[in-house]
N, C-alpha and C positions, 0 to 999 in steps of 0.2 A: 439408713432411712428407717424411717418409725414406721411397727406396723399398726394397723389400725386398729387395734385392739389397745395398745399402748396410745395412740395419739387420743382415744374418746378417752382413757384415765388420765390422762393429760389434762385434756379441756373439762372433767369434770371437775378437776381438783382447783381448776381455774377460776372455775364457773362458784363452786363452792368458796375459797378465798374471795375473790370478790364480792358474794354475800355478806361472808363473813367482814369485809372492810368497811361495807354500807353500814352494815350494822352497828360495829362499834362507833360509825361517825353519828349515827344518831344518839347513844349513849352520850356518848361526849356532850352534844350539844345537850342534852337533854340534865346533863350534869350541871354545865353554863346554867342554864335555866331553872334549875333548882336551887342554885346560887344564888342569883340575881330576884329570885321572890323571897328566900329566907331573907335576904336584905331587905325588900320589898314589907316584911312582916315585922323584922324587928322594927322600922323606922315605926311604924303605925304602931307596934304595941307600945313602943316609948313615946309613941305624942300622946294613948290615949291614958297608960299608966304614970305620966309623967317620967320615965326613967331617964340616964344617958343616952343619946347616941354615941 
């Protein structure tokens, strides 16, 4: 059996990874999203510079 000095570093480190997972999920998405507007910008600087898409 765990003593409880051992179980609360336990759930801290728990509690901490879990942050830590939230976190990176918002990166991520926030990466998609950073994606999806550089695309969002090239299309408009080539419709208004005339370039390729």
């Amino acid at each position: 059996m765990l003593g409880s000095s051992t179980k609360r570093r336990i759930d801290t480190r728990r509690a901490i990874v879990a942050e830590i997972e939230a976190e990176q999920a918002l990166v991520n998405a926030n990466k998609q999203l950073i994606a999806c507007f550089e695309a969002k910008i090239k299309v408009s600087t080539n419709r208004i510079w005339g370039g390729s898409e």
